[in-house]
C-alpha positions in Angstrom: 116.5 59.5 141.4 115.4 56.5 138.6 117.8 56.5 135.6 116.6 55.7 132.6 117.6 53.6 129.9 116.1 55.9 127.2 114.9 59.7 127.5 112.7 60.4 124.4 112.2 64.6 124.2 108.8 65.2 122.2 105.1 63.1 122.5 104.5 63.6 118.8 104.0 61.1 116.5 108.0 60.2 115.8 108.9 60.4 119.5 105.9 57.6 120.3 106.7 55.4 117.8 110.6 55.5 119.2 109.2 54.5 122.3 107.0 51.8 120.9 110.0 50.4 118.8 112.3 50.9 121.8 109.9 48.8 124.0 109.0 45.9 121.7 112.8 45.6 121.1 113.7 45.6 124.8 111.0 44.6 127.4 112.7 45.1 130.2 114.5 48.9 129.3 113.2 51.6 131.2 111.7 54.4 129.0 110.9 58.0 129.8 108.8 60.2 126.8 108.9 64.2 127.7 105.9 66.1 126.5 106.0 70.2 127.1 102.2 69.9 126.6 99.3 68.6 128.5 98.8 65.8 126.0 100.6 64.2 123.2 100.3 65.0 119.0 99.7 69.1 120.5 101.5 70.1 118.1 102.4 68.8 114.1 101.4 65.8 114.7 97.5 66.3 116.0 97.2 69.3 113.1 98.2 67.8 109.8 96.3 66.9 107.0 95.7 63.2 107.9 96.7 62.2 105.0 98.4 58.7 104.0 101.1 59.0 101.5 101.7 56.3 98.8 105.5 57.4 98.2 105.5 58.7 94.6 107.0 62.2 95.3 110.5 61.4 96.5 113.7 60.2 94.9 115.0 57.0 95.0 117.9 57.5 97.2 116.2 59.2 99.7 115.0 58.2 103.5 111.1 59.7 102.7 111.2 57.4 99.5 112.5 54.0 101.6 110.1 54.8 104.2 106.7 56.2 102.8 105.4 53.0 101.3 106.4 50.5 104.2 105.0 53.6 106.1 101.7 53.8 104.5 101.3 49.7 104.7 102.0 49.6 108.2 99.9 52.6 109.7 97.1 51.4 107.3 98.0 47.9 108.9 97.6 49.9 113.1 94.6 51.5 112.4 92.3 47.8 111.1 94.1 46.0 113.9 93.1 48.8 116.7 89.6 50.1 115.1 90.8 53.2 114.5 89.0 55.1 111.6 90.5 54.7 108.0 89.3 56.3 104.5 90.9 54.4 102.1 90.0 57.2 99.6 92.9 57.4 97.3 94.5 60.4 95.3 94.3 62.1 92.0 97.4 64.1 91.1 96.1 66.5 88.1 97.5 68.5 85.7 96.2 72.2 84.8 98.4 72.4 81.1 100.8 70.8 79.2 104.3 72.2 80.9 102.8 70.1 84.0 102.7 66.6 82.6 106.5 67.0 82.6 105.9 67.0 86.6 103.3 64.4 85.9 105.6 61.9 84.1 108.1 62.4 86.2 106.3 61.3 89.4 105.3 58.5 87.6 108.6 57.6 87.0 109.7 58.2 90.7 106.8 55.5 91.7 108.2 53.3 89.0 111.6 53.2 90.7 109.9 53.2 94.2 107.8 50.4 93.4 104.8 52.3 94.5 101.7 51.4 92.8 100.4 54.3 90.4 98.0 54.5 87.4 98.2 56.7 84.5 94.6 58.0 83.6 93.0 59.3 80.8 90.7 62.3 81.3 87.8 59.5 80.6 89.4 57.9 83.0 89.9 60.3 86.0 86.0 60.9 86.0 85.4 56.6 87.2 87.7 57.7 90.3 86.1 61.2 90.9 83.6 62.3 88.8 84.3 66.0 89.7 87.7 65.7 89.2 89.4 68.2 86.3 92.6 67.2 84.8 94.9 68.1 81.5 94.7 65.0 79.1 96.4 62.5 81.9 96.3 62.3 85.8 98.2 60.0 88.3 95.9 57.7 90.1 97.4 56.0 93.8 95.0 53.5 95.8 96.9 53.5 98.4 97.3 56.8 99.3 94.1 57.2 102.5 93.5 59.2 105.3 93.1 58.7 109.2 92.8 60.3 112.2 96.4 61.5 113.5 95.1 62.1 117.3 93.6 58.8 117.9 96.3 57.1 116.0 99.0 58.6 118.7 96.7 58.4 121.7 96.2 54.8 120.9 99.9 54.4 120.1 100.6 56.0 123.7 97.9 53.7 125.7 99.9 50.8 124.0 103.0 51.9 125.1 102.3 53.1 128.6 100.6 49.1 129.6 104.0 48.0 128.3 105.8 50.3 130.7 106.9 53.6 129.5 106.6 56.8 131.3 105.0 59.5 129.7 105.1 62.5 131.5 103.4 65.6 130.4 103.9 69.3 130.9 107.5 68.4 131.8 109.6 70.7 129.1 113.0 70.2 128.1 115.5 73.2 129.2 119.1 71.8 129.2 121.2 69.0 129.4 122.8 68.1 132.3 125.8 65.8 132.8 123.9 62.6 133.7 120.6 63.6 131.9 118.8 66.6 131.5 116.6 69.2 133.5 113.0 69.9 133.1 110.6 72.4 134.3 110.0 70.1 137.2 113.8 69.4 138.2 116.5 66.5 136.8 116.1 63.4 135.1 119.0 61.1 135.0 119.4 59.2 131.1 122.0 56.7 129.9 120.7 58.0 126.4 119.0 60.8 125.1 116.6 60.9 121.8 115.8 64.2 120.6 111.9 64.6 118.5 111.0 67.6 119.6 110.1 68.8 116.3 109.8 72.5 116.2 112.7 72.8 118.8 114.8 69.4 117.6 117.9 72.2 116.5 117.4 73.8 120.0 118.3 71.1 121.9 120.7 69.3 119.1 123.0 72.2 119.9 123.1 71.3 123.4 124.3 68.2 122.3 126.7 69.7 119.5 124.6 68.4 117.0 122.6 70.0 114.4 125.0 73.3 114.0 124.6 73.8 110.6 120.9 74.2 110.5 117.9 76.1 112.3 114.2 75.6 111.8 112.2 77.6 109.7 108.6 77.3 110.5 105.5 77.3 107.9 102.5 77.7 109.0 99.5 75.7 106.9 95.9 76.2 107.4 93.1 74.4 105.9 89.7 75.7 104.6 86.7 73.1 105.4 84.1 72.7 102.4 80.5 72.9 104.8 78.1 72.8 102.0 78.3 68.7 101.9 80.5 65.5 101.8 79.8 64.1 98.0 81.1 67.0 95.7 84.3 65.6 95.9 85.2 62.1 96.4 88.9 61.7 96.6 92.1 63.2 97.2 92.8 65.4 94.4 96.3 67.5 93.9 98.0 69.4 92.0 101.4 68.6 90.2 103.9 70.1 92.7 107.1 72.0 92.5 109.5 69.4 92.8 112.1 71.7 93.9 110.6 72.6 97.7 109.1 70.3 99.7 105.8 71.9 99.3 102.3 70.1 97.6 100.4 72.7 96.6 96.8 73.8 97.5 94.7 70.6 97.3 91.5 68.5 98.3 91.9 66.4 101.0 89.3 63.9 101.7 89.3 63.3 105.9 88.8 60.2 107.5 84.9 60.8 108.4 84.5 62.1 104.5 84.9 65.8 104.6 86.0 68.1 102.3 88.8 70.6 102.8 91.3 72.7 100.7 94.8 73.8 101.5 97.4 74.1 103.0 98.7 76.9 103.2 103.2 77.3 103.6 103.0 81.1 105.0 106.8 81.7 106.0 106.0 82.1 110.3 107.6 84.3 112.2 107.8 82.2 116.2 107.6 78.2 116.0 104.5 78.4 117.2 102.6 81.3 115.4 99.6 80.2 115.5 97.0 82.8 115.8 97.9 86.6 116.5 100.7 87.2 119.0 99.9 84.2 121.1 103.2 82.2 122.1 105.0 85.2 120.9 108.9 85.2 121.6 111.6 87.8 120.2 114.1 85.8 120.7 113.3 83.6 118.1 111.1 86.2 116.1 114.5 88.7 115.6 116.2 84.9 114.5 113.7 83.6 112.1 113.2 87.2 110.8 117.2 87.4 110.1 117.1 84.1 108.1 114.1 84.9 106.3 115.4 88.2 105.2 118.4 86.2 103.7 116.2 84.0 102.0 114.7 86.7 100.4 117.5 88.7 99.5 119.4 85.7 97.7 116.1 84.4 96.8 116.9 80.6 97.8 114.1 78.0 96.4 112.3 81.5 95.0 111.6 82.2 98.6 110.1 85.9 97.2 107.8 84.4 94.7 106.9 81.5 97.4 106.5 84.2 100.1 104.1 86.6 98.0 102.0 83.6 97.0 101.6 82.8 100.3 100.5 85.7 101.4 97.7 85.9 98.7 96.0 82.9 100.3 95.1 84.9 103.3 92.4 85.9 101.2 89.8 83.6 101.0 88.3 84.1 97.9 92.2 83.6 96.6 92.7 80.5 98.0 89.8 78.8 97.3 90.0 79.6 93.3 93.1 78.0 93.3 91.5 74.6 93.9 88.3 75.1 91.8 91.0 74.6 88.9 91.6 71.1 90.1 87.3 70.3 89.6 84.4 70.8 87.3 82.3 72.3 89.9 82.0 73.0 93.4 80.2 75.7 95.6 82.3 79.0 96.1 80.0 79.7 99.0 80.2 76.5 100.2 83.2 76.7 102.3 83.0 77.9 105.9 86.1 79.0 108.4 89.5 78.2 108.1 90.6 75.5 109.9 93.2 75.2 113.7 96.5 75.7 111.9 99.7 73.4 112.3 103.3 75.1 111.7 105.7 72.7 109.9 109.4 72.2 111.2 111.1 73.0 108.4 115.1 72.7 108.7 117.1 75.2 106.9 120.8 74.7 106.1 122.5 77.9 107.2 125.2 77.6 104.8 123.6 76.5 101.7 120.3 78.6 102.4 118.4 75.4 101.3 115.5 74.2 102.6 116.4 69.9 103.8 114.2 68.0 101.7 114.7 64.5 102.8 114.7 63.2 106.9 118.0 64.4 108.6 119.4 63.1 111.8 122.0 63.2 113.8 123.4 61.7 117.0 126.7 59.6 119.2 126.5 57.0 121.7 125.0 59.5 124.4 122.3 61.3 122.2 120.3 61.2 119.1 118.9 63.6 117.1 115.8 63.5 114.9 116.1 67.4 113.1 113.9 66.7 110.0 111.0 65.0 110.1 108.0 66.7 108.3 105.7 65.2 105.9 105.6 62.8 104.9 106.6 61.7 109.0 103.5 61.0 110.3 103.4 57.9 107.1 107.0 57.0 107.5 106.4 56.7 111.4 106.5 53.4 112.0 109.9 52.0 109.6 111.5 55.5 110.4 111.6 54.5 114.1 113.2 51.0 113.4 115.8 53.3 111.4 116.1 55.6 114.5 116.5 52.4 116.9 118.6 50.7 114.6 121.0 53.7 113.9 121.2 53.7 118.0 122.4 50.7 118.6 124.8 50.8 115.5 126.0 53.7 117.5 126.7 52.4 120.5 127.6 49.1 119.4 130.8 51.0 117.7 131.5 52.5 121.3 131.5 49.8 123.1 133.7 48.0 120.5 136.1 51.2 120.7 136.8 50.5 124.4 137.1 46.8 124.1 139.8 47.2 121.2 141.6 50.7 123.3 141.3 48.1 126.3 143.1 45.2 124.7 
């Protein structure tokens, strides 16, 4: 049985750019990527918004901040070298009254310190970006900010990395580690080192690892709602001013790569990892968890979970959902929008003792294992520099181990 150099748990977007980092670093390694599904970006990655952040909503001393605008730069960067399709549409961030432009300013102050580029607009203003757009007096304008297609950006990234040599092998699912590796659905693997991005099961297999105690995933499910009646009523990105104090953006327009319209998401507290639709992928298990931790929430009301939970729950109805974004334009067609969209359910990590919802990237990890537990949006942006981090942390890691035994040797 082969042993691998590196064993990477999870084919989204964060597990293949490990890979490709892994590889371009170190030709000759041998590289394993686990996928439970029968392709890659199943999950998170193939169902979110497509969106590519500028890097304006985070503070300074976090990871999302360091990462998002290399991130954006660099995935903008893939998809022109490969042909892959790219809107560069930009974003409006609007406000509805004046208690928002506090939220407004501040943003602008977070892409001052970021050195993200950002323009302050006038109402006058606003209408040259998107004529439709409605705003409060000022709006935030970033250029950067486009959108792409998440599939073909990870099934390109996996061609790439399968002709340079790693092993990608689907419908193989993670169950336990083992003392030289791990075992799968389809019997052992042998691994000198473990990397965990599994996404809505990272804490799962953490534990195995004794990582990752301290926190369990609460899952959100967000659905979108696609605007049929035509391409033109809206012609950029616009959002709201978000709560800065959960790592949610609010209901907004999201211009896709081929030029559609859509509103959303939706953050509906889910009750399985992967509630999707009805009782499909049900498991007790981790409904009875989920349910205990969400009950918590709502009894100490962490991060207003009760008022965020109710909201949410409004937007089931349609009619609800969509007049939440007609405050953000002039006018668009209530009747224009059709179905909602295939829903995606964010990872969110949850800090068991604190009750608080991790807002920045978290990871964990040793010389044997390492652990990515919180990766959600902006991830699929911060790909590319978060996986040098990853790699780079790795080595650091093991580096200090092997230094250790040279020093306990001498």
């Amino acid at each position: 049985m082969k042993t691998f150099d590196y064993l990477i748990v999870g084919g989204g977007i964060i597990g293949l750019s490990i890979a490709r980092e892994l590889i371009n670093r170190f030709a000759h390694a041998s590289i394993c990527l686990l996928e439970k599904e029968a392709h890659v970006a199943y999950h998170s990655s193939g169902r979110n918004s497509g969106v590519l952040h500028a890097g304006f909503y985070y503070t300074s001393n976090s990871l999302k901040a360091r990462f998002t605008k290399e991130g954006n730069k660099q995935m903008t960067a893939y998809c022109v070298e490969n042909n892959l399709p790219l809107n560069r549409c930009g974003k409006l961030v609007v406000a509805t009254n004046e208690e928002e432009l506090q939220g407004l300013f501040e943003l602008k102050k977070r892409a001052e310190t970021n050195h993200v580029e950002i323009d302050l607009l006038s109402e006058r203003d606003v209408k040259k970006i998107d004529p439709n757009a409605n705003t409060y007096r000022w709006a935030l304008y970033s250029p950067t900010t486009a959108s792409v297609d998440p599939v073909a950006v990870c099934n390109t990234l996996k061609n790439e990395i399968i002709n340079q040599g790693v092993q990608i092998l689907c419908n193989t699912k993670y169950k336990h580690r083992t003392e030289t590796g791990v075992l799968t659905n389809h019997g052992k693997l042998r691994a000198s080192y473990v990397i965990n991005a599994a996404g809505l099961y990272a804490d799962h297999i953490a534990k195995d690892y004794h990582f990752g105690e301290k926190y369990t995933i609460i899952p959100f499910k967000g659905i979108y709602l696609k605007y049929d009646k035509n391409k033109s009523d809206v012609t950029t990105n616009i959002y709201p001013v978000p709560n800065l104090n959960n790592p949610f953006l609010g209901v907004h327009f999201t211009k896709t790569v081929d030029g559609s319209i859509k509103i959303g998401p939706t953050a509906t507290p889910a009750f399985w990892r992967e509630n999707y639709k009805g009782m499909k992928n049900f498991c007790l298990q981790e409904f009875l968890t989920i349910l205990f931790y969400e009950s918590r929430l709502f009894r100490k009301n962490s991060f207003n979970f009760r008022s965020l939970a109710k909201e949410e729950m409004k937007k089931y109805k349609k009619s609800y959902f969509v007049n939440l974004a007609l405050k953000m334009v002039d006018e668009v067609d209530k009747k224009g929008f059709g179905n909602f969209m295939r829903p995606g359910i964010r990872a969110q990590l949850l800090n068991k003792d604190t009750m608080e919802l991790a807002q920045d990237f978290v990871v964990e990890g040793d010389h044997r294992s390492f652990h990515v537990l919180n990766a959600v949006s902006p991830g699929f942006t911060c790909a590319f520099p978060f996986s040098k981090y990853v790699v780079d942390q790795i080595m650091e890691k093991q580096k200090k181990t092997l230094t250790n035994i040279h020093e306990s040797i001498s």
